[in-house]
C-alpha positions as CSV (number, residue, x, y, z in Angstrom):
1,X,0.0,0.0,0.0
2,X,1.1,3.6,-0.6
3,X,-0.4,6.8,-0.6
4,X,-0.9,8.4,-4.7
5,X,1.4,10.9,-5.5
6,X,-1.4,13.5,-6.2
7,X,-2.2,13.9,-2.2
8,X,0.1,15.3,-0.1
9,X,0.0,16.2,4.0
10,X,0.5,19.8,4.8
11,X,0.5,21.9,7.8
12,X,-2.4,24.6,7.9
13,X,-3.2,27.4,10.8
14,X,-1.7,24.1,13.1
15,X,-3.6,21.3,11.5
16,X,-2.3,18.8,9.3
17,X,-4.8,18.0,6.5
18,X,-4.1,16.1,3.1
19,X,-4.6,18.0,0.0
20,X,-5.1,16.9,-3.5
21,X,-2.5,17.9,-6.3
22,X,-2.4,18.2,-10.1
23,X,-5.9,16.2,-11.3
24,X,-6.8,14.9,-8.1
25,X,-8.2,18.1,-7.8
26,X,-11.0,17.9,-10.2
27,X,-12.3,14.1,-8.5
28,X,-11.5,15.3,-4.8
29,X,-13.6,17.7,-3.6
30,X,-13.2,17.1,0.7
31,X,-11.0,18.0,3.1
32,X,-9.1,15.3,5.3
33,X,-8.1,16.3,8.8
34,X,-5.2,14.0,10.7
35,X,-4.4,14.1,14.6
36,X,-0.4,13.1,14.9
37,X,-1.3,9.4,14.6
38,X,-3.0,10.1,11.2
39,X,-0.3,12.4,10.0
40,X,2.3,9.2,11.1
41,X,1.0,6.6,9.3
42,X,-0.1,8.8,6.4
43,X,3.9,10.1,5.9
44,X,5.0,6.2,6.3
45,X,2.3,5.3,3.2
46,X,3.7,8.6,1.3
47,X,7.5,7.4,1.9
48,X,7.6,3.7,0.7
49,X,5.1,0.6,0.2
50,X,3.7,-0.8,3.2
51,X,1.7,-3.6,4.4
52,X,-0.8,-3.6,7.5
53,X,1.8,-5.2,9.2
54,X,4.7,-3.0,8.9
55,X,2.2,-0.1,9.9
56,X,1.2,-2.0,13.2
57,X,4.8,-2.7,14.0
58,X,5.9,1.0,13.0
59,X,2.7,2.2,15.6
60,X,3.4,-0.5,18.7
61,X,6.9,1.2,18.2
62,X,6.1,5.1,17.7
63,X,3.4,5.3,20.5
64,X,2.8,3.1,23.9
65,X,0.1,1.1,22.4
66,X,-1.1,-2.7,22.9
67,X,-1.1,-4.7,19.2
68,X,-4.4,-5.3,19.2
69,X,-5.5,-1.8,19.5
70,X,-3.1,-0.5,17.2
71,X,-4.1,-3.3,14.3
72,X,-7.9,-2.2,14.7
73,X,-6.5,1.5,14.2
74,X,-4.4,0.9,11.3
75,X,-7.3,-1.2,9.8
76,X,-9.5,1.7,10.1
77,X,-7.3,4.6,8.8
78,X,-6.8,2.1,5.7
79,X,-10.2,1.5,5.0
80,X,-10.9,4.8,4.9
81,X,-7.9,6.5,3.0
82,X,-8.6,4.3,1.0
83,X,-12.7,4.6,0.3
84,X,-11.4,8.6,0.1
85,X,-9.1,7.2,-3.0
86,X,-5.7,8.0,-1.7
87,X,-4.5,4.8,-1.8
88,X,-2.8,3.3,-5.0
């Protein structure tokens, strides 16, 4: 999994939201707000491939969280980064 070029994370009046670039403007008309865990996992999709698993492990490790929380988390933020079409 990785996040598509055309979306990028930015800092704005102290939020981080992802905006769309270049086309992705014309199909993406929303605004995405992250809190720090969102922002996290969001600049690990933008910087390489990753699986569920590697985000988990990057998560347990980043933040003082039990597994089983963290892989319902990551599950979530996937599912809907992905229905938002970030995802390629």
């Amino acid at each position: 999994m990785k996040i598509k070029d055309s979306f990028l994370m930015k800092s704005v009046a102290g939020k981080i939201i992802v905006v769309p670039v270049g086309s992705a403007t014309l199909d993406f008309n929303a605004v995405v707000t992250l809190n720090d865990t969102g922002s996290f996992l969001f600049s690990l999709l933008q910087s390489k491939d990753c699986t569920e698993g590697d985000l988990v492990d990057a998560l347990t490790a980043e933040y003082e969280v039990d597994r089983e929380t963290a892989e319902r988390d990551v599950a979530r933020f996937v599912e809907k980064i992905s229905e938002a079409g970030m995802m390629e």
